[in-house]
FIGUPA-874472 format. One line per field, with one value per residue: x, z, y of N, C-alpha, C in turn. Coordinates in nm, 2 decimals, decimal comma. Atoms other than C-alpha are relative to their C-alpha. Layout:
N
n_x <- (X|...)
n_z <- (Z|...)
n_y <- (Y|...)
ca_x <- (X|...)
ca_z <- (Z|...)
ca_y <- (Y|...)
c_x <- (X|...)
c_z <- (Z|...)
c_y <- (Y|...)
//
This chain:
146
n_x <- (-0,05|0,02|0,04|-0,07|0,04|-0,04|0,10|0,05|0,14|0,08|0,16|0,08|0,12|0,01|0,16|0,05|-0,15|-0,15|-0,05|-0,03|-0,16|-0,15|0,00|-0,02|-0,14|-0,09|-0,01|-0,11|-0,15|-0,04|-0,03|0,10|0,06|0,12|0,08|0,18|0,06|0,05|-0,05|0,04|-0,04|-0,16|-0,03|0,04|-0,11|-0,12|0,01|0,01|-0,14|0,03|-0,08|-0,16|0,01|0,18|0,03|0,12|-0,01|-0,09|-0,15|-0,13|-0,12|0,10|0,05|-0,17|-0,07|0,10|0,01|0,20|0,12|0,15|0,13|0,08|0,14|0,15|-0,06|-0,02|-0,09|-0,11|-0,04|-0,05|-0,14|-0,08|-0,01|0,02|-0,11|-0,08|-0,15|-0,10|-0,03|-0,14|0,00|-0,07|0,16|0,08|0,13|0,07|0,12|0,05|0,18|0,01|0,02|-0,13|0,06|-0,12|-0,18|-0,12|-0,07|-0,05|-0,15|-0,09|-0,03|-0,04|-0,19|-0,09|-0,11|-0,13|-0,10|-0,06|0,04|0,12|0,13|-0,01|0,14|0,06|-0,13|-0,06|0,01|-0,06|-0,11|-0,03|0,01|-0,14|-0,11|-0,01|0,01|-0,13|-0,03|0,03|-0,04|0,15|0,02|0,11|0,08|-0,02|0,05|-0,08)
n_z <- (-0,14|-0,04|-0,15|-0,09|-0,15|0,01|0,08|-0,07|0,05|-0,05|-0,01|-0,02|0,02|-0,08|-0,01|-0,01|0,04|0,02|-0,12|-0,01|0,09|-0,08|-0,09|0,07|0,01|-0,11|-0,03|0,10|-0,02|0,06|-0,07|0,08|-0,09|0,05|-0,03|-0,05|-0,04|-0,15|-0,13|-0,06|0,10|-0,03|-0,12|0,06|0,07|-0,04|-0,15|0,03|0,04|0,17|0,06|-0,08|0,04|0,08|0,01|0,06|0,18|0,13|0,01|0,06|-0,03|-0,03|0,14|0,11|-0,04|0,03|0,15|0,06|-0,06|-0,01|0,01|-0,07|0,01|0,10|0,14|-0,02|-0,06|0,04|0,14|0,01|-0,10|0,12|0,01|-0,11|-0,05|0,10|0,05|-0,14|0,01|0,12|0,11|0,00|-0,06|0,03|-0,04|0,02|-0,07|-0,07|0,02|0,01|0,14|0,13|0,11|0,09|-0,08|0,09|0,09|0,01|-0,13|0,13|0,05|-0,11|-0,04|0,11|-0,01|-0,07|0,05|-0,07|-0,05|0,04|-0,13|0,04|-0,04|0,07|-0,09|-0,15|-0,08|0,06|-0,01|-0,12|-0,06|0,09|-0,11|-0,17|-0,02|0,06|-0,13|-0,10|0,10|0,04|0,07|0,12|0,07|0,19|0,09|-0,07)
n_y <- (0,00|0,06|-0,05|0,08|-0,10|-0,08|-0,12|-0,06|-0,01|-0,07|0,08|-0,14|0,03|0,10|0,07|0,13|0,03|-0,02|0,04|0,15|-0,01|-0,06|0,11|0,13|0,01|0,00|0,13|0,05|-0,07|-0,13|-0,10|-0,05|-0,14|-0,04|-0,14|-0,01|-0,14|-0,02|0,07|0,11|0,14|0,01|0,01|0,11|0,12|0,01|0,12|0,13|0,09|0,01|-0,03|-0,02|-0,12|0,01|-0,20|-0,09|-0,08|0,08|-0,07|0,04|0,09|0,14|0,08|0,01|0,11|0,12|0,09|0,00|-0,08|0,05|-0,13|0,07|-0,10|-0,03|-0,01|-0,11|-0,07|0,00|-0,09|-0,12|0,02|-0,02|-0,16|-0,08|0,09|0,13|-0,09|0,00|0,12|0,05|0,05|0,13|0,03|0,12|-0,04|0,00|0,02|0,13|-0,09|0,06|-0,04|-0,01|-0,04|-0,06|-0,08|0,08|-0,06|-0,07|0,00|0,00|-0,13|-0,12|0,02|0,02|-0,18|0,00|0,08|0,14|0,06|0,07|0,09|0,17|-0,02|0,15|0,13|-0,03|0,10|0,14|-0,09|-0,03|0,14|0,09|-0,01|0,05|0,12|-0,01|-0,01|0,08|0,13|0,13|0,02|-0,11|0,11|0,03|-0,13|-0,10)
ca_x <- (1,01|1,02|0,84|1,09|1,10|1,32|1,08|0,91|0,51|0,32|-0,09|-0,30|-0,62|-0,65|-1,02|-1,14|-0,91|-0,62|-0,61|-0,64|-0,34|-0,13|-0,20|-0,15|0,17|0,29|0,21|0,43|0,76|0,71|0,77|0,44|0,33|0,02|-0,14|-0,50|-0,73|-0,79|-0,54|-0,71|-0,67|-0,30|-0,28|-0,52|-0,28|0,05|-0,09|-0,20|0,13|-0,03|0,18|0,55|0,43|0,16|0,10|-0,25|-0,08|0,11|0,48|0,76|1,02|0,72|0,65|1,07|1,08|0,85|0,91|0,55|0,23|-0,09|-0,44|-0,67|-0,95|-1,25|-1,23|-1,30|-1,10|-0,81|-0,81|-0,83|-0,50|-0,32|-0,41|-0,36|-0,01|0,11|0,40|0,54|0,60|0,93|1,02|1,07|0,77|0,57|0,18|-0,08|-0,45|-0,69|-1,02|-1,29|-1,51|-1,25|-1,44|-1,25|-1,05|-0,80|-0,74|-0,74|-0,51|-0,29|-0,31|-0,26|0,09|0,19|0,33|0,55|0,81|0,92|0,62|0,44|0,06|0,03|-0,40|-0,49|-0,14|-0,06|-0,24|-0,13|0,22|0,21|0,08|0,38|0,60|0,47|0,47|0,83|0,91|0,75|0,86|0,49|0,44|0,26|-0,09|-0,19|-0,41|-0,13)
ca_z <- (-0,75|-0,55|-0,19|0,08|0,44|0,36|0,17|0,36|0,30|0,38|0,39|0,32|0,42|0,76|0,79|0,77|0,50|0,50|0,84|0,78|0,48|0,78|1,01|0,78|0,69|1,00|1,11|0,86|0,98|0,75|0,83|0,77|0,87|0,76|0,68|0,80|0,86|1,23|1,51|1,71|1,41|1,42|1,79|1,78|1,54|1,70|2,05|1,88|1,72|1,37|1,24|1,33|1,23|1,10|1,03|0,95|0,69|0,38|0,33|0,08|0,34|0,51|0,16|0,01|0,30|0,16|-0,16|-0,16|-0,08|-0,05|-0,13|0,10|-0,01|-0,21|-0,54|-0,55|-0,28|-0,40|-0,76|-0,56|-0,31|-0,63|-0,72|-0,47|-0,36|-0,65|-0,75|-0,37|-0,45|-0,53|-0,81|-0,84|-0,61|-0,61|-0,63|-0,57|-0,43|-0,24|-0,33|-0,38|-0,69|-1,04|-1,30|-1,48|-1,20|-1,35|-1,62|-1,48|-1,16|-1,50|-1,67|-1,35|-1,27|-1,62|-1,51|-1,27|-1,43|-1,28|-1,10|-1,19|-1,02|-1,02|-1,01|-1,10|-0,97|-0,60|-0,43|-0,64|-0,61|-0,25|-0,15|-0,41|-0,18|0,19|0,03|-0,10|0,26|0,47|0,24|0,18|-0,09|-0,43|-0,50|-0,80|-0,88|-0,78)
ca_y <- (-0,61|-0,85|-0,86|-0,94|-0,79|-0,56|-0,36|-0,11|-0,11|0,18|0,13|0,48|0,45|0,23|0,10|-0,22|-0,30|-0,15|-0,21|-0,59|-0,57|-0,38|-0,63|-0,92|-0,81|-0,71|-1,07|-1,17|-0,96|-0,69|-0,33|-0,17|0,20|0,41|0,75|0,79|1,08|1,00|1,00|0,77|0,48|0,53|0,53|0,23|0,05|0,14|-0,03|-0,31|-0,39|-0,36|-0,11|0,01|0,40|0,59|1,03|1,21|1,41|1,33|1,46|1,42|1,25|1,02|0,89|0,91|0,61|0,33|0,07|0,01|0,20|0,02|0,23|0,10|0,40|0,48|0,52|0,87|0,96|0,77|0,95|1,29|1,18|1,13|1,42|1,59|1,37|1,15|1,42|1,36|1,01|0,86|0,72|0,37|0,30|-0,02|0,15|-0,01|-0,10|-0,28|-0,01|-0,21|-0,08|-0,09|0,02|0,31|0,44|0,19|0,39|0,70|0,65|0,54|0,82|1,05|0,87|0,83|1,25|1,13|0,98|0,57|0,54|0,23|0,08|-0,25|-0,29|-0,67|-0,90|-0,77|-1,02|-1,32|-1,09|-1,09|-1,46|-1,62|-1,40|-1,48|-1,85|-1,79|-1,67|-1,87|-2,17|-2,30|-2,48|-2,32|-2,40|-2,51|-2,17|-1,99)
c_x <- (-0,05|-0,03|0,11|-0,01|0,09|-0,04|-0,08|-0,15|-0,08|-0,22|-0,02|-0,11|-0,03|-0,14|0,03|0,10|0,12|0,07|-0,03|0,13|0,11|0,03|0,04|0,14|0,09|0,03|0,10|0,14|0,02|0,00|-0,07|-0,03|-0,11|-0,06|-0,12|-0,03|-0,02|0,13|-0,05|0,01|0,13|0,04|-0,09|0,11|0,14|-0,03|-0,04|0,13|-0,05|0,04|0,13|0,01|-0,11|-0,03|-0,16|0,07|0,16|0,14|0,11|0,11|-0,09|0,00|0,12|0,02|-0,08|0,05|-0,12|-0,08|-0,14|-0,12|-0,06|-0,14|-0,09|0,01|0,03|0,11|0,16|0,09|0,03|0,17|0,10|0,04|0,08|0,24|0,10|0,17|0,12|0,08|0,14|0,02|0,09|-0,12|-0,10|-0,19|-0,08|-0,13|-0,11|-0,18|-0,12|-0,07|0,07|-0,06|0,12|0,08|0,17|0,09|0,01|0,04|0,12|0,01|0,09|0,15|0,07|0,11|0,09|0,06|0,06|-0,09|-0,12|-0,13|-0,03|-0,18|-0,01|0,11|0,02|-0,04|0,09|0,18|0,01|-0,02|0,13|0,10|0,01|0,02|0,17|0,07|0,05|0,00|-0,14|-0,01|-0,12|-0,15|-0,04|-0,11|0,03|0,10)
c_z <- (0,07|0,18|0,10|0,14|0,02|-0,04|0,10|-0,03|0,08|-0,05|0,02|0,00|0,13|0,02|0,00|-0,12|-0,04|0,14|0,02|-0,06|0,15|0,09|-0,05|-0,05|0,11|0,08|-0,05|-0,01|-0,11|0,03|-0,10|0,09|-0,08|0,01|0,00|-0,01|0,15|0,07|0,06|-0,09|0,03|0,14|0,06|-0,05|0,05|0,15|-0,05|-0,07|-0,17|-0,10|0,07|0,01|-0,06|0,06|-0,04|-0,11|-0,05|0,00|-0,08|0,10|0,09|-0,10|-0,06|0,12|-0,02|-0,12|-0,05|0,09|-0,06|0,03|0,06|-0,01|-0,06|-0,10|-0,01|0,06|-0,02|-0,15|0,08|0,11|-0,12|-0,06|0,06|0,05|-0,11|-0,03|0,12|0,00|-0,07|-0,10|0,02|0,09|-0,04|0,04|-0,02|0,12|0,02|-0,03|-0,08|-0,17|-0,11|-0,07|-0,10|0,05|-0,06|-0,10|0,02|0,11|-0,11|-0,03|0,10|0,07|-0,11|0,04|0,08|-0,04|0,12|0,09|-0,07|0,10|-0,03|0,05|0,01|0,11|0,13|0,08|-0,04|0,07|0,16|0,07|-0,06|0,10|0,12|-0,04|-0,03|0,15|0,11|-0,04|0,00|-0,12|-0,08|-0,01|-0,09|-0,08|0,02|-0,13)
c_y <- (-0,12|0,01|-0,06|0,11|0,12|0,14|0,08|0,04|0,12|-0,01|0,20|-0,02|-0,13|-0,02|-0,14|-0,11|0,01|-0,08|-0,19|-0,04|0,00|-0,16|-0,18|-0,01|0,03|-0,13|-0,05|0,06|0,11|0,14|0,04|0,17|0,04|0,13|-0,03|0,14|0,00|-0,05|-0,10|-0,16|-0,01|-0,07|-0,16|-0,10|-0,01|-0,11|-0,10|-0,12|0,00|0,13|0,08|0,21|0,04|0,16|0,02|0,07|-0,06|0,10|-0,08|-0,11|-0,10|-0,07|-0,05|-0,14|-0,13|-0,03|-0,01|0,07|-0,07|0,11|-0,08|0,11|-0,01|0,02|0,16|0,06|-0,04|0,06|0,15|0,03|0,00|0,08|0,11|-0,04|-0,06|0,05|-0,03|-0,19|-0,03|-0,05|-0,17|-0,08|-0,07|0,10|-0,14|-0,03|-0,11|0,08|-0,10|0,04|0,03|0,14|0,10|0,07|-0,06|0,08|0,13|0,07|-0,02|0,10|0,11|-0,05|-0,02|0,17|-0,03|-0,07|-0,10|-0,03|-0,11|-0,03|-0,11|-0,01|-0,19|-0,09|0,00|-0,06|-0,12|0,04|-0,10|-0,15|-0,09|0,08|-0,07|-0,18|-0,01|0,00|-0,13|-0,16|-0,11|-0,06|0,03|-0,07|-0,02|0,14|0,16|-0,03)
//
């Protein structure tokens, strides 16, 4: 997939860094929204202009309107949203995350989407991913450890 602004990015998990992602892409003319646990984040981010949308709870036709979904959580809590969520997710759906600790969630956020059939998570590339786009975009020139 390729990132272009037509893609619709949703961000779960607004703190400190999701809520920088949103805001970094919304800078960049992308159409970004966000599920949280706190109203006041949302309401927060919609007056600030840092994102275009944004629910407390999760739902099949919230989720059927996004290409990509950025995890912006805890490790824990993003294995039990998967859990808990993953099946509501469309198919075709760019996953992935920004959680900081790896270790073996890696493999078994894998495992737990290999059940829904067409969704892939992209762990490792999505930054590199995502800078070769805004540089694509914003016609910057590559750098060399890019």
């Amino acid at each position: 997939m390729i990132l272009t602004k037509d893609k619709k990015i949703l961000i779960v998990g607004l703190g400190l860094i999701g809520g920088s992602y949103a805001e970094g892409l919304t800078s960049h003319g992308f159409w970004v929204e966000a599920i949280t646990k706190e109203d006041t984040s949302i309401a927060y981010a919609l007056n600030k202009g840092i994102i275009k949308g944004g629910k407390t709870m999760v739902s099949k036709d919230y989720l059927d309107q996004f290409d990509i979904i950025v995890f912006a959580l805890y490790p824990h809590i993003f294995k039990t949203w998967i859990k808990d969520y993953g099946s509501l997710i469309k198919k075709g759906t760019l996953i992935t995350d920004v959680t900081g600790v790896k270790g073996s969630i890696v493999y078994d956020i894998q495992n737990m989407v290999k059940r829904y059939m067409g969704l892939k998570i992209v762990v490792k590339n999505f930054l590199r991913v995502l800078i070769l786009s805004l540089h694509q975009l914003l016609k910057i020139p590559k750098m060399p450890f890019l």
